[in-house]
C-alpha positions in Angstrom: 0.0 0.0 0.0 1.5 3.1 -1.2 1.9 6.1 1.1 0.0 9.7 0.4 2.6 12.1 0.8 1.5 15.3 2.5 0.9 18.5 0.5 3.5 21.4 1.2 2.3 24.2 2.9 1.1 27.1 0.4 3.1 30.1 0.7 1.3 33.1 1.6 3.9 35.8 1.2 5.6 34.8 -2.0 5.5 38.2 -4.6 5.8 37.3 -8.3 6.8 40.4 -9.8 5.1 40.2 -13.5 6.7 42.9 -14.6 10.4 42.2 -17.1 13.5 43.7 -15.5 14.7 46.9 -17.8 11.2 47.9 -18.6 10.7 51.4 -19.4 9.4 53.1 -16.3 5.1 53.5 -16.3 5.1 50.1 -18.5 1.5 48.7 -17.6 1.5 44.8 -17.6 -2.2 43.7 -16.8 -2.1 39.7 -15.7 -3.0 37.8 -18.6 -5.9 36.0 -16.7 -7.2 38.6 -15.0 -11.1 39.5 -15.9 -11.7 42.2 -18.4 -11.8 46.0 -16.8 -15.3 47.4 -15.6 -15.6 51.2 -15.2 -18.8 52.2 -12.7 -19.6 55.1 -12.0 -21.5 57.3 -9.0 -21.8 60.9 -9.0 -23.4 63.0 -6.9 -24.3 66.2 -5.0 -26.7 67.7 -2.8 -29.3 67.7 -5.7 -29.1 64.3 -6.4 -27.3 61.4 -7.9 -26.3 59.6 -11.4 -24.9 55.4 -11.8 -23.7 54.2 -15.3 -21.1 52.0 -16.3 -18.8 52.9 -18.8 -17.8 51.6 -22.4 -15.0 53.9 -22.4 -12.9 56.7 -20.4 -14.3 59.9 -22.7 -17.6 59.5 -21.6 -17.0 60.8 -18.1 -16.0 64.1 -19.1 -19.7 65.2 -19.2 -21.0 63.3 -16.2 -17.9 65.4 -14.4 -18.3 68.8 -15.3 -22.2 68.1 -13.9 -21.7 66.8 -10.8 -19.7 67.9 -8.3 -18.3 64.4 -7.2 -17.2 61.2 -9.6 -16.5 57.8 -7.6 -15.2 55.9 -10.8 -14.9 52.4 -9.9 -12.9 49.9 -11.9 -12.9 46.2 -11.5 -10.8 43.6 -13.5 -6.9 44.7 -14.7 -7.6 42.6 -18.1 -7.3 45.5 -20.2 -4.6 47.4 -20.4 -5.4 50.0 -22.7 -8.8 51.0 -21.1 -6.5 51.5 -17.1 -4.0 53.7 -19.6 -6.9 55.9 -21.5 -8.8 56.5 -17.9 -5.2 57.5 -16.4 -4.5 60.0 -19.7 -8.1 61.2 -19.1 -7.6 61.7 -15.3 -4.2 62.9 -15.7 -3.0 60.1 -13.5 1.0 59.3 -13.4 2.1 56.6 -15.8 4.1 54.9 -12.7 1.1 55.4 -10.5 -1.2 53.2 -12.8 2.3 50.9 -13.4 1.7 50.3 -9.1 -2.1 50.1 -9.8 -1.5 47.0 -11.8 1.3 45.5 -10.3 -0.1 43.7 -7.4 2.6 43.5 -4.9 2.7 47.2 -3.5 3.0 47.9 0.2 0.3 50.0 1.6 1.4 54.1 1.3 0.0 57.6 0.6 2.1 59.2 -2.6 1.1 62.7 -3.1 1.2 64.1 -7.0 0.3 67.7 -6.2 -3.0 67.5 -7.5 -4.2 64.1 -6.8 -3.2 61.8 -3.6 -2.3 58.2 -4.8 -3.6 55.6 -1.9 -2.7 51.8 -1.9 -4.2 49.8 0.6 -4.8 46.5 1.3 -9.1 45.1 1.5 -9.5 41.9 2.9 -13.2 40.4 2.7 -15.1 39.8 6.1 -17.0 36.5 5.6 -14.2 35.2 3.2 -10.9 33.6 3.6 -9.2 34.8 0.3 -6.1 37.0 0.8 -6.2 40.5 0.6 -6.3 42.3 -2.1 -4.8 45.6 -3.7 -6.7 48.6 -3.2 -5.2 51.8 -5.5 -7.6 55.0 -4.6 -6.5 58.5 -6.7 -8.3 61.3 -4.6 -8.5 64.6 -6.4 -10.4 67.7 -6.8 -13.8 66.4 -8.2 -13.1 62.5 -8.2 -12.2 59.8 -6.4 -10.9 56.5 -8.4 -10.7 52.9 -7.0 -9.1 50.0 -8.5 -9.2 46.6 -7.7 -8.6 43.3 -9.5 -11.2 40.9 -8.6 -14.6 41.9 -9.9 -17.5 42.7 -7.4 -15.0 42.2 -4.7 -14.9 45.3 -2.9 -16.6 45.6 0.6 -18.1 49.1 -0.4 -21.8 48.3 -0.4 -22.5 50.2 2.6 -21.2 53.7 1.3 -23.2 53.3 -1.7 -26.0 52.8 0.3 -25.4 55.5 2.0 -25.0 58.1 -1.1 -28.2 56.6 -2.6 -30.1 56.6 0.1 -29.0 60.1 1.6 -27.3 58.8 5.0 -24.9 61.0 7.1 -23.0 64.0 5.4 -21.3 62.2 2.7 -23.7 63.1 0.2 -23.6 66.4 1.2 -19.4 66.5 1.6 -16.9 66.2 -1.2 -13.9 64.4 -2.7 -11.8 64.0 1.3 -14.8 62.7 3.1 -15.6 60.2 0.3 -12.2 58.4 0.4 -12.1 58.9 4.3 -15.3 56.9 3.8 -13.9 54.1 1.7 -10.8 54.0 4.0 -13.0 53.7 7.2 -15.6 51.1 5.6 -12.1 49.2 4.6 -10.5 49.2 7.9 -13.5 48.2 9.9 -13.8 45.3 7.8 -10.5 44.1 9.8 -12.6 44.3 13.0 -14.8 40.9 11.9 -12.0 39.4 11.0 -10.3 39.6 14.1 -13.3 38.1 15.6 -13.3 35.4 13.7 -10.0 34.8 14.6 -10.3 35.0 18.4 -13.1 32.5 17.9 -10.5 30.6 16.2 -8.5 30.8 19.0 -11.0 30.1 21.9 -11.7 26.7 20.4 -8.1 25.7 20.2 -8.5 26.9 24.2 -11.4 24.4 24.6 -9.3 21.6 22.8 -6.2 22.8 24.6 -8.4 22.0 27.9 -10.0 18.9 26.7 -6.5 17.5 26.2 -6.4 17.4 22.8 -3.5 19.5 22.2 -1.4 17.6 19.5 -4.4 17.7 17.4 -4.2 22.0 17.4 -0.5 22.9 16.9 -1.0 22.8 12.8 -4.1 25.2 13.8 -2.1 27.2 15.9 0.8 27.9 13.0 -1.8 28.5 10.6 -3.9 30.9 13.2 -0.8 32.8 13.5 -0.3 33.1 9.6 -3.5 34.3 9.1 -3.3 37.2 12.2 0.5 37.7 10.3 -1.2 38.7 7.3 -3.6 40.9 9.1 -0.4 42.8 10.4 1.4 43.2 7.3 -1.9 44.5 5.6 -2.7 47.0 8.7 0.9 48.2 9.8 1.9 50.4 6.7 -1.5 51.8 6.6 -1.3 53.1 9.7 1.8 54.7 9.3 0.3 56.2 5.8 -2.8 57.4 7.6 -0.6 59.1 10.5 1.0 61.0 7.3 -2.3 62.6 6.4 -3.5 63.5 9.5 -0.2 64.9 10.7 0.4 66.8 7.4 -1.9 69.5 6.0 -3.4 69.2 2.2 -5.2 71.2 0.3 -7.4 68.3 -1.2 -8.0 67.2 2.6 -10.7 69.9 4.5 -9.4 70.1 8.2 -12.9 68.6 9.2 -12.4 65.7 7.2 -8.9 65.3 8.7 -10.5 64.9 12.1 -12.5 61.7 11.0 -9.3 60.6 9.5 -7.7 60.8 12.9 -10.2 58.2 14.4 -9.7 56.3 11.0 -6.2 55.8 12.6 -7.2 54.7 15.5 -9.1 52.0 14.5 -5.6 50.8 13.3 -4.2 51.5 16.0 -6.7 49.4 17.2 -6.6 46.3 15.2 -2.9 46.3 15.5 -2.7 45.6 19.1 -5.5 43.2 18.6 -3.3 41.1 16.5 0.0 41.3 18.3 -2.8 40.4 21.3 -3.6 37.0 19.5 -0.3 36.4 18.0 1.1 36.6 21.6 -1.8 34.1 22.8 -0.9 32.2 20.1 2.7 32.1 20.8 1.4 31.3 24.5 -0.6 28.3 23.5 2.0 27.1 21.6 4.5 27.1 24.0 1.5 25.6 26.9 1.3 22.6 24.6 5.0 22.2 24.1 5.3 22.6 28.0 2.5 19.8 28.2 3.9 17.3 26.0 7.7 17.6 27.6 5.7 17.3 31.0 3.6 14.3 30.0 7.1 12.5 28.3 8.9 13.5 31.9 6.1 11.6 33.7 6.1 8.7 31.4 9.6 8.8 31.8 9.8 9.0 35.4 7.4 6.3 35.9 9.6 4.1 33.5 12.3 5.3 35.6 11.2 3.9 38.6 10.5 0.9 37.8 13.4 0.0 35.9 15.1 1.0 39.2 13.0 -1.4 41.0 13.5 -4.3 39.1 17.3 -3.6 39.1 17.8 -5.0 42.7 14.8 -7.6 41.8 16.9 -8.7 38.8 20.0 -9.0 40.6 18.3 -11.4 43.4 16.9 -13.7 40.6 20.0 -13.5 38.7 21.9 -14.7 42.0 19.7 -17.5 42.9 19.8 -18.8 39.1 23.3 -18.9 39.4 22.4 -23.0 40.1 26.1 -23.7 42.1 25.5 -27.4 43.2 25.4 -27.6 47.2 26.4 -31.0 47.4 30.0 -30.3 46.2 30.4 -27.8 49.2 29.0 -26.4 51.9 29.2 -22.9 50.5 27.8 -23.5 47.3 23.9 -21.9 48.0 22.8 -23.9 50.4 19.6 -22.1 50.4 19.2 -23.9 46.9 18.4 -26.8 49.8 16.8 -24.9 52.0 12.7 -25.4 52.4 12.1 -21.8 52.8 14.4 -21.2 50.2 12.0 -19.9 47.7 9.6 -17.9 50.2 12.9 -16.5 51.4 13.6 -15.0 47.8 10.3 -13.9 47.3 10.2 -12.2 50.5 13.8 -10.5 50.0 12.3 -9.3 46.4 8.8 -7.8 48.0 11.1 -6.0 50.6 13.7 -4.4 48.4 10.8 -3.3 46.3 8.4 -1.7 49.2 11.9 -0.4 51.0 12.7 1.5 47.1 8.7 2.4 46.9 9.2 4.3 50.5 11.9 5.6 49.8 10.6 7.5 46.2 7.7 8.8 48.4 9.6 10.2 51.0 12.1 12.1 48.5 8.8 13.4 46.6 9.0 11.5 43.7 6.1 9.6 43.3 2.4 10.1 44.9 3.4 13.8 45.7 0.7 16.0 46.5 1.1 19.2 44.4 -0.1 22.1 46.4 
């Protein structure tokens, strides 16, 4: 019967750069599998509101000059030349749109005078897929968001909220929209961390139930996942302290204020990760402590009663010796003896209670732990 060998571990952090070293700079290589680009759009104002998606880049320039705020959404990197004509129309940087594509950027705030470039990483709340690049351009009178999987953004709440009228944001412009998009992204964090310390209450349960060497491959992937979490939040945060800390004149000062509790909330959900990675750490090193314990008790037990039988042995071994005590007097005349085997016995159950009393008294068996 041939043996199943087990599957290798998928890498989470591997980065396959698609783009050919000694490319000229801005050089926009779309992933040949990825699904064709969708442009949606939503503008509105205080008068109302306009959706349509887009067969190509030209026809926002009237939907723009009427309203005073464009959210152009665009799903799928499959076409390249549609990501270049919005970028020409928007008057986006060639190597912005180069890091829009390439899917490996770490999460940072570039400013271009008169547009802010974000990249941040969205993970999905009831999903388990890895995160994925978020590029946001914020300018004057629009805000653009790129992502590469199609209807995979968690935005459906702030679309909601401009069709349906809720809060200022209908009412605010370009600053509080993308503040919006980065606060609905970072909350998301907050049900995945819950999931997570579910995650890690039931390894507790199993922990307690003494079934920890079934949990220590759901510990190391537990702490992947939280890993993940932390490379996705960290550079955010740091990115986010940039803006509130620095003045902008695409930024209102009141929209820098909500910012500021945008970065707490990562703040937040950084200490809650380094929290479960540090219980996670903690369990792992409680069920290492438990199994060296158990194998010390096994081995104690084995121990003691190999060191038993070591005197027990030595008594058998000297009465099998089988000198014959007709040839002389001092050749085991207990051999003769009628007690002779009682005798042995006896010597045997007394070495062994003496060696028994003796372990208790030094502590090291029956010991009562206070």
């Amino acid at each position: 019967m041939s043996k199943t060998k087990p599957k290798r571990r998928r890498r989470r952090f591997r980065i396959r750069r698609k783009a050919q070293p000694g490319l000229v700079p801005g050089t926009i290589q779309p992933e040949p599998a990825s699904p064709p680009s969708v442009i949606e759009v939503i503008c509105y104002g205080p008068d109302g509101l306009e959706e349509k998606t887009l067969s190509h880049p030209r026809e926002l320039g009237p939907l723009m000059q009427k309203w005073p705020v464009t959210w152009i959404n665009v799903d799928g990197f499959g076409d390249g030349t549609t990501i270049l004509q919005l970028g020409e129309f928007l008057g986006l940087h060639r190597l912005a749109l180069e890091d829009v594509v390439n899917l490996h950027q770490r999460p940072k705030i570039d400013d271009y005078d008169q547009y802010l470039f974000i990249v941040a990483q969205m993970m999905q709340a009831a999903s388990d897929e890895p995160p994925e690049q978020l590029s946001i351009f914020l300018g004057r009178n629009f805000v653009a968001t790129f992502s590469s999987r199609p209807n995979g953004d968690c935005f459906d709440p702030v679309r909601e909220r401009i069709r349906k009228s809720k809060g200022r944001l209908k009412n605010a412009g370009t600053d509080y929209l993308a503040y919006a998009l980065l606060d609905t992204l970072v909350d998301v964090y907050f049900p995945i961390l819950e999931r997570l310390s579910d995650r890690i209450d039931a390894i507790e349960l199993k922990v307690d139930q003494q079934q920890s060497h079934a949990v220590m491959a759901d510990i190391h992937d537990l702490r992947n996942e939280l890993l993940v979490v932390r490379r996705a939040i960290w550079p955010l945060r740091d990115a986010l302290n940039t803006i509130v800390r620095e003045t902008h004149e695409l930024i209102a000062p009141e929209t820098r204020v909500y910012l500021r509790d945008c970065y707490d909330h990562t703040v937040q959900i950084i200490d809650l990760s380094e929290l479960y990675r540090d219980l996670c750490g903690d369990l792992r090193d409680f069920i290492v402590s438990l199994v060296s314990q158990r194998t010390n008790d096994i081995m104690k037990v084995l121990t003691i009663i190999a060191t038993i039988f070591i005197p027990l042995s030595f008594v058998a071994g000297f009465y099998g010796m089988n000198f014959d005590p007709a040839a002389s007097p001092w050749n085991m005349p207990e051999l003769k003896w009628r007690y002779g085997y009682p005798f042995a016995i006896g010597v045997m159950l007394a070495v062994a209670a003496g060696l028994l009393y003796f372990f208790k008294r030094k502590g090291w068996i029956w010991r009562r732990w206070d």
